[in-house]
C-alpha atoms as one frame of an Amber mdcrd trajectory, in Angstrom:
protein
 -10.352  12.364   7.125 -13.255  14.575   8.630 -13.328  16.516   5.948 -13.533
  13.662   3.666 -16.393  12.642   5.298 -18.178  15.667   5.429 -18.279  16.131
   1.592 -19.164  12.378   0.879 -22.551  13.004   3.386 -23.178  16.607   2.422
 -22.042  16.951  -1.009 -22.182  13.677  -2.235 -22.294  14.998  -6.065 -18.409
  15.529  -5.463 -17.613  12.048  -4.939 -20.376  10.865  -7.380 -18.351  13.230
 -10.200 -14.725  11.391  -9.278 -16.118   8.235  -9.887 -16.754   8.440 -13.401
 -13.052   8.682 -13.566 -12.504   4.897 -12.824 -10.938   2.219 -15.283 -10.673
  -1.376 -13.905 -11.690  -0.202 -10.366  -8.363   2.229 -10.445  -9.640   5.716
  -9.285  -8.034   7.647 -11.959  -8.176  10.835  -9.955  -6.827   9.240  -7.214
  -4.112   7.668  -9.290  -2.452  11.104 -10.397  -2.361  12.416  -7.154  -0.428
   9.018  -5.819   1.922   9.588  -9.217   2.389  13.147  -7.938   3.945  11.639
  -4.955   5.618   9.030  -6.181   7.496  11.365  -9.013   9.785  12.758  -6.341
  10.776   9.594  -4.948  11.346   8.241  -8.297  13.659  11.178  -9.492  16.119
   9.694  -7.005  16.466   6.695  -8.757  20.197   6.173 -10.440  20.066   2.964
 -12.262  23.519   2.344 -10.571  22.132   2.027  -7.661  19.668  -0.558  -9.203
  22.442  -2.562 -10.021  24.119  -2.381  -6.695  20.474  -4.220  -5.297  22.091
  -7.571  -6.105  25.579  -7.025  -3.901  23.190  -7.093  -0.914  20.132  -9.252
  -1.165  19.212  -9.387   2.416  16.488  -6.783   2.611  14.831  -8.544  -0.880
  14.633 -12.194   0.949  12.809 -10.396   4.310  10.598  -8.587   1.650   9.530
 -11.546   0.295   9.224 -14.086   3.017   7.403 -11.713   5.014   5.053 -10.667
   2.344   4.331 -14.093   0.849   5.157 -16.915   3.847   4.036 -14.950   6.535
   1.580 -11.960   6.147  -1.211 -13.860   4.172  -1.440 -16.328   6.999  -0.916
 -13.855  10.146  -3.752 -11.781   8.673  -6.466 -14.686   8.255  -5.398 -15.714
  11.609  -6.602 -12.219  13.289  -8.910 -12.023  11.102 -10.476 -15.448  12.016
 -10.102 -14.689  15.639 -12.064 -11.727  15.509 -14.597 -12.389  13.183 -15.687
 -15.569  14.287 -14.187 -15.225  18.297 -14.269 -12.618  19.622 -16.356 -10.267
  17.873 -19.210 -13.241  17.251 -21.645 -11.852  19.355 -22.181  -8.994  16.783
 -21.733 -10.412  13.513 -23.432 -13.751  12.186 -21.706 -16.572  10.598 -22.005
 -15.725   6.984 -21.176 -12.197   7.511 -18.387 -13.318   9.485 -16.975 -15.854
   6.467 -17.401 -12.704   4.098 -14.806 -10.358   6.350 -12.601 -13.213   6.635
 -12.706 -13.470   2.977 -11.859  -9.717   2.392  -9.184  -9.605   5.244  -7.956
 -12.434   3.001  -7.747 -10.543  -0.025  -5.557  -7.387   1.427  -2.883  -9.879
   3.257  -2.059 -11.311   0.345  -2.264  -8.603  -1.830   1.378  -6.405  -0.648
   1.869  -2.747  -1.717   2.684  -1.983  -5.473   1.742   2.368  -5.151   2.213
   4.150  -2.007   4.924   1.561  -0.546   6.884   4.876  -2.806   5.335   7.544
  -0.504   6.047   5.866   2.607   9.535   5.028   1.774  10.312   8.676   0.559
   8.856  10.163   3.976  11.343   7.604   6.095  13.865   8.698   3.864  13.796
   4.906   2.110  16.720   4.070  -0.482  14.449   4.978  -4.071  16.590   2.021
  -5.694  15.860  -0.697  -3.022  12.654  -0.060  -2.998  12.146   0.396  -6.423
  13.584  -3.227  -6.966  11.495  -4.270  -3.813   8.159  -3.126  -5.146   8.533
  -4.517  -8.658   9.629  -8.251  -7.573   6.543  -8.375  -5.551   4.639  -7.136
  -8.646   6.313 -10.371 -10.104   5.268 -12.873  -7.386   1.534 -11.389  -7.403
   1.510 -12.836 -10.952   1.746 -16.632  -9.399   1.477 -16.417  -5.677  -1.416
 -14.159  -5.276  -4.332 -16.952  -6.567  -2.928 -20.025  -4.678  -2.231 -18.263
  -1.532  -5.891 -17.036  -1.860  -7.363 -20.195  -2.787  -5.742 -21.989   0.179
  -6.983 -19.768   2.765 -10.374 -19.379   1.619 -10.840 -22.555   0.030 -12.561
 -20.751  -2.966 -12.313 -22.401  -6.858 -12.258 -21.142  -9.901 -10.460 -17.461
  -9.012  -9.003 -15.190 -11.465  -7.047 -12.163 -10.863  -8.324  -9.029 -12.747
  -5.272  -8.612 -14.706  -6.391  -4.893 -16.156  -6.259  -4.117 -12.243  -3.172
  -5.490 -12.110  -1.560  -4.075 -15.407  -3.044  -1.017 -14.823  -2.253  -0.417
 -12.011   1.347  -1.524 -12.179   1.851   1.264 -15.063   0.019   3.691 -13.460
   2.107   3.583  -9.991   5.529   2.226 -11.448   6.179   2.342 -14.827   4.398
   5.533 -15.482   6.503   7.632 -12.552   9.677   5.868 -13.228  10.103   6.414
 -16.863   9.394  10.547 -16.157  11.815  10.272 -13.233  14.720   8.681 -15.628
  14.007  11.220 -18.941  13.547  14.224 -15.956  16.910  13.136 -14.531  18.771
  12.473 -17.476  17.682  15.662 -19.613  17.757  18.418 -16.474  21.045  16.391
 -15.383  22.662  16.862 -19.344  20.758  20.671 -19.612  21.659  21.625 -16.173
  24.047  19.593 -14.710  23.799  17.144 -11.569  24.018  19.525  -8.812  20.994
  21.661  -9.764  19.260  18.934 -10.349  19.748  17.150  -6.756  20.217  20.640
  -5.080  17.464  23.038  -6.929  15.224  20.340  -9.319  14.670  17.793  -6.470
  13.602  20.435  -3.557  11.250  22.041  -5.097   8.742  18.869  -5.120   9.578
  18.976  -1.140   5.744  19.590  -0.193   4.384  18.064  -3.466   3.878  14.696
  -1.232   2.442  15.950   1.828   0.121  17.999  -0.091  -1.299  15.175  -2.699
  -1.206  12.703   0.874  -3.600  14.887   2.603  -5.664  15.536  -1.160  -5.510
  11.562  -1.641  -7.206  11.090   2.258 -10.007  13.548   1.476 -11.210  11.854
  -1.430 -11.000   8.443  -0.277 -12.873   9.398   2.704 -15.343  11.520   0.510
 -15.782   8.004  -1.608 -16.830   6.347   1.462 -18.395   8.699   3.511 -21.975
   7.637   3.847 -20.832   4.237   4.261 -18.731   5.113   7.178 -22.186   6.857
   8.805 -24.325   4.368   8.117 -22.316   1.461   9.539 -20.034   2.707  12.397
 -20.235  -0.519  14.744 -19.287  -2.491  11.786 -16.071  -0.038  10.387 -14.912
  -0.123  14.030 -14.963  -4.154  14.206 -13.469  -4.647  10.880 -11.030  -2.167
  11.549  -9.596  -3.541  14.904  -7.924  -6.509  12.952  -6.666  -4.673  10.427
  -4.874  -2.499  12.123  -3.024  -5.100  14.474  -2.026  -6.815  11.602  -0.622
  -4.074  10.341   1.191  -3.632  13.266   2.351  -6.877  13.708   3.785  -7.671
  10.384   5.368  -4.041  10.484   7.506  -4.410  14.116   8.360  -8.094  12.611
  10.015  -6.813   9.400  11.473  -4.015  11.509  13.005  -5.919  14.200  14.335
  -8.781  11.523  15.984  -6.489   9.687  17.522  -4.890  12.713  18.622  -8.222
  13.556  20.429  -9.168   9.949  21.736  -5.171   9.951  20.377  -3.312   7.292
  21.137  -0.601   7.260  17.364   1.882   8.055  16.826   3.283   4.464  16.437
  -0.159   3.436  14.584  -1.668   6.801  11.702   1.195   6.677  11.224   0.522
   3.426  10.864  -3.171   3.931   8.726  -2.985   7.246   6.311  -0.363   5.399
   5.457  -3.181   2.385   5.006  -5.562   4.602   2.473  -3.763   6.511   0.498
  -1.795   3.853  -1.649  -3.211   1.312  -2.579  -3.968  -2.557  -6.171  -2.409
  -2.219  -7.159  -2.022  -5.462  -6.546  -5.331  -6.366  -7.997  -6.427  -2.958
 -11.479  -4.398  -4.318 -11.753  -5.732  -6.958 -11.332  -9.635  -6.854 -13.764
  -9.259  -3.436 -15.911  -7.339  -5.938 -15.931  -9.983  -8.761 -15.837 -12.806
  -6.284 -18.968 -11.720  -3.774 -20.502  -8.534  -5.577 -20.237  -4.861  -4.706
 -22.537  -4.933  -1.451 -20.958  -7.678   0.448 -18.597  -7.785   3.691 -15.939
  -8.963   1.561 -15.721  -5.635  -0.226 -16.613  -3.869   2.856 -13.535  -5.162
   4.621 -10.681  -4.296   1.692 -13.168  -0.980   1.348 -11.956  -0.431   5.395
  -8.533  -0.988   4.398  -8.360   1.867   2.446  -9.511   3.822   5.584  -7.544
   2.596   8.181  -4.172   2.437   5.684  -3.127   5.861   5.411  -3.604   6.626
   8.998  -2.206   3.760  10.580   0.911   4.039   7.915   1.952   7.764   8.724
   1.848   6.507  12.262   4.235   4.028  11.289   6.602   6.329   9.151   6.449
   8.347  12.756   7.775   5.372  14.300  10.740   4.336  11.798  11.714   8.216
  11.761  11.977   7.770  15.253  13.850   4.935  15.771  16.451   5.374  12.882
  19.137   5.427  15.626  18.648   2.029  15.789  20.107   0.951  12.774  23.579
   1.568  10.733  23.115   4.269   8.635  24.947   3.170   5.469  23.678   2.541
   2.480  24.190   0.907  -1.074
């Protein structure tokens, strides 16, 4: 993160050369080091497993009803209470409206990409949360505009669908189709044990190492802006990361409660909690331009995401005594 910084203030040209790489306000740089860690996870994937998904359903309905029933409305209510409560004495009305509209826009916007890299680093079941991840892609198609309409009372909203497409086959299709052919032709070539016991291990540091590469750059990205406006990161931030918090401990503690078993319960508390930010960006982009405190606040998000999530995945490693340990 501080070296992130760094380079955005003193060598902004870095930065300023990455994002020429950007198609539908994807950061293509940024999405090949994501795919890097996703691959991994996605090697794990045995499309029997898939198919087992539907014998137990339980961790799909939390997924949902957290991400579309709850989270959305949790998040404007911190949001609101901060913005225009507590935190009123420093920000103005208007500017207030505008990071209530952006908060708006990541709660209702769940994980599609590194919901993978999470799940892999809690040790998450690749097949649930592959089937996890792509229903949610699903609902996004019809929740995502009414939920965001409601809250903000806004007309006349369209989701940028290249964001949305793109992004979909950049952090799911793309990674899963090279994770089947990889499995299937090493697995044939090779046979299954070198593949899980020799093939899979040697991408062991491959998602640390593009983690701490994706951090730099999207601190580098926003470095200046984090200088220039430190009272106002700080104030945004605050309820961003309760929320996060929140909607994490009340995925984690329901699915304690039904017994899932923990590779499926971190995976379902960590989409909960993190966030669709590059759809986020760019509907509060399209919707109130690129300067405003909408697209400051899902900007912030970025930030505070990766941070705040390993701190999570520290917690669910943690606690995965709590839970039964078997799986589909």
């Amino acid at each position: 993160m501080v070296a992130g910084v760094l380079i955005g203030v003193y060598l902004p040209q870095v930065p300023a050369f990455l994002q020429q790489f950007e198609v539908e306000n994807v950061s293509l740089p940024v999405a090949v080091l994501i795919w890097l860690m996703i691959y991994p996870m996605m090697l794990k994937v045995d499309f029997k497993s898939v198919k087992k998904v539907g014998e137990n359903p339980k961790g799909l309905f939390v997924t949902w009803i957290i991400n579309w029933l709850i989270k959305p409305f949790t998040m404007f209510g911190f949001a609101y209470l901060f913005f225009h409560g507590i935190f009123s004495g420093f920000i103005d009305g208007e500017l207030a409206k505008q990071y209530l509209a952006g908060a708006v826009l990541l709660g209702a916007a769940p994980c599609t990409a590194m919901v993978f890299v999470w799940s892999q680093l809690t040790k998450g079941n690749p097949a649930y949360t592959l089937v996890q991840v792509a229903t949610n892609d699903l609902i996004i198609l019809i929740a995502f505009v009414p939920i965001v309409a409601f809250l903000l009372g806004v007309t006349g909203l369209t989701v940028p669908w290249g964001t949305l497409f793109l992004s979909i086959v950049l952090f799911v299709v793309i990674p899963l189709v090279a994770g089947v052919v990889s499995r299937n032709v090493i697995t044939k070539n090779r046979g299954l044990d070198y593949f899980e016991n020799t093939y899979i291990p040697k991408f062991s540091n491959v998602t640390i190492t593009g983690l701490l590469l994706t951090l730099i750059i999207l601190f580098a990205f926003q470095g200046r802006v984090i200088i220039e406006n430190p009272l106002n990161i700080l104030l945004i931030a605050v309820p961003l990361i309760i929320q996060t918090f929140f909607i994490f401990f009340i995925t984690y503690f329901w699915a304690k409660i039904v017994k899932l078993p923990h590779d499926i319960a971190a995976p379902c508390g960590m989409i909960g909690a993190s966030n669709f930010f590059e759809l986020a960006v760019a509907v509060a982009i399209s919707l109130f331009g690129l300067q405003s405190g909408a697209a400051l606040v899902t900007v912030v998000g970025v930030l505070v995401e990766v941070p705040v999530m390993l701190t999570l995945v520290k917690i669910a490693n943690s606690t995965r005594h709590w839970f039964i340990e078997e799986t589909l």
